[in-house]
Backbone as CSV, one residue per row, in Angstrom:
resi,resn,N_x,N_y,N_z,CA_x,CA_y,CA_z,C_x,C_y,C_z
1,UNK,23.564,-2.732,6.899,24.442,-2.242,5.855,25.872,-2.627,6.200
2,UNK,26.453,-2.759,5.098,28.073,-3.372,5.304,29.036,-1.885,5.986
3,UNK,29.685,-2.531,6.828,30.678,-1.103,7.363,31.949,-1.370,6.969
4,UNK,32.561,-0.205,6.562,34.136,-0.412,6.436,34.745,-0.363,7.476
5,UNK,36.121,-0.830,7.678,37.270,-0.924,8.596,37.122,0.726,9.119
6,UNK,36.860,1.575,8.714,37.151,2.452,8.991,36.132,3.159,9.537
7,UNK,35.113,2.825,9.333,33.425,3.010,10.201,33.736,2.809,11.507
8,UNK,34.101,1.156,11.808,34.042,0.518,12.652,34.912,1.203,13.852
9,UNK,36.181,1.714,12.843,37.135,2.114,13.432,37.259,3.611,14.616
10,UNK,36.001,4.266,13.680,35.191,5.857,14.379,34.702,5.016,15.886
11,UNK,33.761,4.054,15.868,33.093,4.111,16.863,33.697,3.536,17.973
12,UNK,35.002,2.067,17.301,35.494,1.713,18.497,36.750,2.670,19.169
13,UNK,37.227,3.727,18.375,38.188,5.020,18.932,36.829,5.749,20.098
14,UNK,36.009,5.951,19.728,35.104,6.784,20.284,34.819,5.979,21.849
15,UNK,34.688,4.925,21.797,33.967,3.934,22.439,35.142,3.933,23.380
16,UNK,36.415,4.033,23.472,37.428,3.817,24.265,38.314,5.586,24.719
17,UNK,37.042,6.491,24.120,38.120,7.869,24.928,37.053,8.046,25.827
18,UNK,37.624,8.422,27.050,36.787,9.058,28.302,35.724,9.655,28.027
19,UNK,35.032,9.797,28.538,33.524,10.779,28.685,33.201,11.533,29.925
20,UNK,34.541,11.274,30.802,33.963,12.042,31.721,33.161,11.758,32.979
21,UNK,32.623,10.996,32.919,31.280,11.009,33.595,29.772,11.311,33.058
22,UNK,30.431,11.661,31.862,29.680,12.517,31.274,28.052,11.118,30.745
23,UNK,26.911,11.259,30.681,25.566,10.400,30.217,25.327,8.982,31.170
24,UNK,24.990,8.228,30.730,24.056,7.097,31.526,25.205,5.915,30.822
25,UNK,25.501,4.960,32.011,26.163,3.901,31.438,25.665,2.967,30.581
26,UNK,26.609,2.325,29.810,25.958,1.226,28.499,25.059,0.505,29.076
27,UNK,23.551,-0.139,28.723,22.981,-0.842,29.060,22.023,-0.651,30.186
28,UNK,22.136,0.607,30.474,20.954,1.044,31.240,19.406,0.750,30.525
29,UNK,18.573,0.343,31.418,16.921,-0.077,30.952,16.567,1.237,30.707
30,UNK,15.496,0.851,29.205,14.597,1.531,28.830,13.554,1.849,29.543
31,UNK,12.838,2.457,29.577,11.369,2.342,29.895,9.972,3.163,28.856
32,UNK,8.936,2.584,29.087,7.730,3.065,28.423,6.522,2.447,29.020
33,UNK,6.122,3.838,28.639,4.877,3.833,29.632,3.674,4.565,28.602
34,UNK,2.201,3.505,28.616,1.488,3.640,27.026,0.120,3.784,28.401
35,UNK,-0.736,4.623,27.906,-2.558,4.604,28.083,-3.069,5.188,26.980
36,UNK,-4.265,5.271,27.016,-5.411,5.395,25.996,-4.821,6.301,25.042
37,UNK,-4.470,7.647,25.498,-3.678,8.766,24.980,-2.604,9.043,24.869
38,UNK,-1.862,8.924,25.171,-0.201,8.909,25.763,0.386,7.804,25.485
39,UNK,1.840,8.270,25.140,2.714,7.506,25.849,3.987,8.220,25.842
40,UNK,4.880,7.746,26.694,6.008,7.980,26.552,7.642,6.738,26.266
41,UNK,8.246,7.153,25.884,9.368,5.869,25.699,10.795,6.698,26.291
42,UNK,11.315,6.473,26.647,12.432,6.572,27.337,13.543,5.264,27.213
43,UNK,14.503,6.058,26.169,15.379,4.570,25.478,16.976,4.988,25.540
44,UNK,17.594,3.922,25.906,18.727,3.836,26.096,19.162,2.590,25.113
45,UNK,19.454,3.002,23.731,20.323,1.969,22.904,21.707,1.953,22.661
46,UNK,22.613,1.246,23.061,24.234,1.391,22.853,24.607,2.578,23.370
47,UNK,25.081,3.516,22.842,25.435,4.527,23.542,24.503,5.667,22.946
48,UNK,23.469,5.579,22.511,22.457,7.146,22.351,21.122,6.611,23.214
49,UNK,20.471,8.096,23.361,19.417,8.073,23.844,18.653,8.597,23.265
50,UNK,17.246,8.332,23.780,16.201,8.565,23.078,14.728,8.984,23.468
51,UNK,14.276,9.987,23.819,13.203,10.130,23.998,11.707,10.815,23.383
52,UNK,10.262,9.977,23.227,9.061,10.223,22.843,8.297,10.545,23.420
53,UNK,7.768,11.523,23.777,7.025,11.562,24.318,5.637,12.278,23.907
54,UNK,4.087,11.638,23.714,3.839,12.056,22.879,1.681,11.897,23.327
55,UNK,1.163,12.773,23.180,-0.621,12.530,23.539,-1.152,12.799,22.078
56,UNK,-1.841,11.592,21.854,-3.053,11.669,20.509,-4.493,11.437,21.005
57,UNK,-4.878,12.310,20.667,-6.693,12.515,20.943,-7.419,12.918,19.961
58,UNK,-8.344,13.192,20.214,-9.623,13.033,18.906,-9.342,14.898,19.071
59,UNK,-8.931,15.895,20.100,-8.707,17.329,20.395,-7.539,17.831,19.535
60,UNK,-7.501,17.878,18.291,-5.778,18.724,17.917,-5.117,19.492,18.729
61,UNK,-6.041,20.589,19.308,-4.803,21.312,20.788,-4.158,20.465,21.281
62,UNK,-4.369,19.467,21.721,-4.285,18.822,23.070,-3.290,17.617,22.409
63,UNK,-2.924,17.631,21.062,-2.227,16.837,20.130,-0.422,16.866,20.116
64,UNK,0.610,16.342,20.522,1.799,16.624,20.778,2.895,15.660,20.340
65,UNK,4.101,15.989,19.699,5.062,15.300,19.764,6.125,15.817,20.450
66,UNK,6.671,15.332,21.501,8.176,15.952,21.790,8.922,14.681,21.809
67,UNK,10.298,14.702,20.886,11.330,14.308,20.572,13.045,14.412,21.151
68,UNK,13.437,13.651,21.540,15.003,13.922,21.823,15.580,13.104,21.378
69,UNK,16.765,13.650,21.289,17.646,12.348,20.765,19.296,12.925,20.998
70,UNK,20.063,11.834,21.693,21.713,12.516,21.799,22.467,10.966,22.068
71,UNK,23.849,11.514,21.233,24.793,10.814,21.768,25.254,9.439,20.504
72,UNK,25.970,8.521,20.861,25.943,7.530,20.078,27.549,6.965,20.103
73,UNK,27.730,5.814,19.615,29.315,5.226,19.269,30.456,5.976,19.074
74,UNK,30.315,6.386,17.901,31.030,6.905,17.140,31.774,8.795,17.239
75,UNK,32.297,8.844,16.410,33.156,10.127,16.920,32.312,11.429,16.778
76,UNK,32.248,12.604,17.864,31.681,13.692,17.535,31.208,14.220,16.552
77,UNK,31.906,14.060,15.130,31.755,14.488,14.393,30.389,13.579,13.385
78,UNK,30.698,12.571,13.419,29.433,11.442,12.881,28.345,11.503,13.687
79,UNK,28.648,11.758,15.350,27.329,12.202,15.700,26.015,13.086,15.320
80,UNK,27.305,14.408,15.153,27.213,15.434,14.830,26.218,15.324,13.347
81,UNK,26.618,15.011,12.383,26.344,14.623,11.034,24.618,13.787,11.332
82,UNK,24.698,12.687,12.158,23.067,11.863,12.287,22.295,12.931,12.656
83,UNK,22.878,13.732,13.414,22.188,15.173,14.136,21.386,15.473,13.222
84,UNK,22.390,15.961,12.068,21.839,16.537,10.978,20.488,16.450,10.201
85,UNK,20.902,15.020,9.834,20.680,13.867,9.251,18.568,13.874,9.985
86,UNK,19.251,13.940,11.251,17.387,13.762,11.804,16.766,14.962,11.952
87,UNK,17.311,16.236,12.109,16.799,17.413,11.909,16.393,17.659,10.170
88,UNK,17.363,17.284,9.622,16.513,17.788,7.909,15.061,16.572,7.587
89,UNK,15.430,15.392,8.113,14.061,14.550,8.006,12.951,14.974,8.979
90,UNK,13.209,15.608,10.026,12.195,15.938,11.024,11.311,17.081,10.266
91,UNK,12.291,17.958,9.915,11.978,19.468,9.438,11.151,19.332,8.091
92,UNK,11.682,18.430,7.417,10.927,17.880,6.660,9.190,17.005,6.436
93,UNK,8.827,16.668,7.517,7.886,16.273,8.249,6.917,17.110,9.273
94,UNK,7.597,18.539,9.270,6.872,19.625,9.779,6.958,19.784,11.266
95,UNK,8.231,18.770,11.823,8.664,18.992,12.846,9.394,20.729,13.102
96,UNK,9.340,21.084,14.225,10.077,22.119,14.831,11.547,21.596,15.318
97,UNK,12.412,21.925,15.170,13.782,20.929,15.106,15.049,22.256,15.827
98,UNK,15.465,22.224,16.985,16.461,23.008,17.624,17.842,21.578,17.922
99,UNK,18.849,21.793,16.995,20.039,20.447,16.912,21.028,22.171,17.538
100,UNK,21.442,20.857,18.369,23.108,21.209,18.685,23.795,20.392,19.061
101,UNK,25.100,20.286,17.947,25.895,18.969,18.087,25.192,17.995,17.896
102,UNK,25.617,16.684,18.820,24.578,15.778,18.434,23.493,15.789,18.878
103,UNK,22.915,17.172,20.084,21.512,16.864,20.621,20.502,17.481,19.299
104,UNK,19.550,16.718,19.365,18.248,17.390,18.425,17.354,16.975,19.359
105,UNK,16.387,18.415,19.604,15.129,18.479,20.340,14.567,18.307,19.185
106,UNK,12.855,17.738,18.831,11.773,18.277,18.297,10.629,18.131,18.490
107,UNK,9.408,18.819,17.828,8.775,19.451,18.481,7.058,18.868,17.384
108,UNK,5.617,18.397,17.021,4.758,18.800,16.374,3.530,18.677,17.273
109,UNK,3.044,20.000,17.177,2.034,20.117,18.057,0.865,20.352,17.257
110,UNK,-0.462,19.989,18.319,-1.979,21.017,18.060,-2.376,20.197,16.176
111,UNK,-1.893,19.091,16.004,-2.150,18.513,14.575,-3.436,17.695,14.758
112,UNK,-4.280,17.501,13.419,-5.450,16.772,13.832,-4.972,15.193,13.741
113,UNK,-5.714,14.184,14.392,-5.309,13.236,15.305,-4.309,12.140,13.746
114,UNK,-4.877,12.063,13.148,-4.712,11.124,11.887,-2.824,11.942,11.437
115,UNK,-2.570,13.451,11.651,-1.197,13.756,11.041,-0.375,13.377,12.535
116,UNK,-1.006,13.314,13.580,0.206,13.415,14.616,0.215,12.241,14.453
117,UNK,-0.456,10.884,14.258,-0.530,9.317,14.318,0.618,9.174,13.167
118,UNK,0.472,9.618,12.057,1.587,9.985,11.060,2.724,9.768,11.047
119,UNK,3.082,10.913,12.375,4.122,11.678,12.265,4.696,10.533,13.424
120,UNK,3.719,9.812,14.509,4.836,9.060,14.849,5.166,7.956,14.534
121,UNK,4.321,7.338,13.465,4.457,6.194,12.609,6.034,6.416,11.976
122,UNK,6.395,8.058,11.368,7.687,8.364,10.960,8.349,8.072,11.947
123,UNK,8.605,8.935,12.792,9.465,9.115,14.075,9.866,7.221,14.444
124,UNK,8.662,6.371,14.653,9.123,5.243,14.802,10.379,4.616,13.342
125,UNK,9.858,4.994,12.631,10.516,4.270,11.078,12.339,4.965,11.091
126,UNK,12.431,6.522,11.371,13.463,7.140,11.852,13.955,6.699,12.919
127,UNK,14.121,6.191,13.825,14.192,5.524,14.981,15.171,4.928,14.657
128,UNK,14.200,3.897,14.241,14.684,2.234,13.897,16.254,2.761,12.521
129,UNK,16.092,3.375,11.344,16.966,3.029,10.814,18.286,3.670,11.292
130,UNK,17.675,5.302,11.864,19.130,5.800,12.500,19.701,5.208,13.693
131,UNK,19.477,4.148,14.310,19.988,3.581,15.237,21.788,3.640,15.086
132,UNK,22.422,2.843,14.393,23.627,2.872,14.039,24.304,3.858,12.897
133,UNK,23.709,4.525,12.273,23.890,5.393,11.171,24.952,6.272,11.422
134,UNK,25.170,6.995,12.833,26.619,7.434,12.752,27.742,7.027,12.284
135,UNK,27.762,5.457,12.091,29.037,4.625,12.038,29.472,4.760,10.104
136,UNK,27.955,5.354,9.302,28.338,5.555,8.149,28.330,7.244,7.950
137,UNK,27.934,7.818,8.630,28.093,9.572,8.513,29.800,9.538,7.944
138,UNK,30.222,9.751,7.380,31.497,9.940,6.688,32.135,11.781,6.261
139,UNK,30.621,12.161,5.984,30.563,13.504,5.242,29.264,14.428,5.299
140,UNK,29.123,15.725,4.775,28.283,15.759,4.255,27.079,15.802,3.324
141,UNK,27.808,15.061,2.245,27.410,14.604,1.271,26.322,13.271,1.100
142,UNK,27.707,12.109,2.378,26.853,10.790,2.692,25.473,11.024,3.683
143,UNK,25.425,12.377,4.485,24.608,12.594,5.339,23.178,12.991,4.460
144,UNK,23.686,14.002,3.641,22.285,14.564,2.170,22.026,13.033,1.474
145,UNK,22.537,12.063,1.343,21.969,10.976,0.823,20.801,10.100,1.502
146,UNK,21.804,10.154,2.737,20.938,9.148,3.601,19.463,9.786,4.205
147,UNK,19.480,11.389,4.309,18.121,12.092,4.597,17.184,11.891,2.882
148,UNK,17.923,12.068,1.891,17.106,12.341,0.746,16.485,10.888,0.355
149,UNK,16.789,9.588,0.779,16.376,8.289,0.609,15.554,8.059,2.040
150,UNK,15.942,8.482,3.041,14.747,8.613,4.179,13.099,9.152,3.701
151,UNK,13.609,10.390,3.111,12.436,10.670,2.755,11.734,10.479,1.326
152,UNK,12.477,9.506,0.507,12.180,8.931,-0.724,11.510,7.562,-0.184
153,UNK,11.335,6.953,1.295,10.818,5.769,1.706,12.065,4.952,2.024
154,UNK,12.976,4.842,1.429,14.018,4.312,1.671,14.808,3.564,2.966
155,UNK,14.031,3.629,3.602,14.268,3.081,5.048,15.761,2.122,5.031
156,UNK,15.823,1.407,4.443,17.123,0.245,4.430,17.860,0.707,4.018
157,UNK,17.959,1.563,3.106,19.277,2.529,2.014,19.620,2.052,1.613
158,UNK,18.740,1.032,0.178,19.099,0.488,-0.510,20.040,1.223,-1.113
159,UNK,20.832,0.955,-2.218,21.600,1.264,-3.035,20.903,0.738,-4.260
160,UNK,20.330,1.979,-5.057,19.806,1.628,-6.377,20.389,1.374,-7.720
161,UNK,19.996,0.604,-8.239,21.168,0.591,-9.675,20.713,1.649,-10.555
């Protein structure tokens, strides 16, 4: 999607104030680790992180998603907003969803094998488009758009005529 001067402008202000010490430096390796049942992913893209971790079996108890996600380019507040943004699509999907700031835990457990396969078929598709999406969080208006076309299929955000 096209960014304005002023998108750009959130993440490279953000990108140049201290942190502290604070998370994992740019460009730290991912890792993932897949068997029969399981897997887990452990991701470090630009400046957010990301973690799946997740067992599908033919057992629904024994059936799990746990989700994390924090951090990113752009200014607290746009973080803040994708936060949003992945908690109303999660929650929406029948995830269990605890956001603060920009962290969002979530949570779908004990599902029979075909909804948790589902749910991370979503989780992958959410992934992929919120990658950079802070850089357009503007509001919360642009944030209710971009969840209500997430879950209209909308993956690219088109802009419809």
């Amino acid at each position: 999607m096209p960014a304005t001067i002023g998108d750009l402008a959130s993440v490279l202000a953000a990108t140049f104030t201290p942190r502290g010490g604070i998370g994992r430096p740019l460009g730290e390796e991912s890792h993932l680790v897949v068997a029969d049942e399981y897997m887990n992913l452990n991701s470090r893209l630009a400046y957010h992180y990301s973690l799946v971790d997740a067992c599908l079996s033919d057992t629904p108890g024994e059936n799990y998603i746990s989700f994390r996600f924090e951090g990113g380019g752009a200014s607290q507040g746009r973080r803040s907003l994708r936060a949003c943004f992945l908690e109303k699509c999660l929650v929406h999907y029948g995830f269990r969803v605890d956001r603060r700031g920009d962290l969002v835990n979530a949570w779908f457990r004990k599902a029979p094998a075909d909804q948790t396969a589902e749910r991370l078929d979503l989780l992958g598709r959410l992934l992929a488009c919120s990658s950079q999406l802070d850089m357009y969080m503007t509001g919360r208006e642009a944030m209710n758009w971009f969840a209500e076309q997430f879950i209209l299929g909308n993956y690219a955000f088109r802009q419809r005529d």
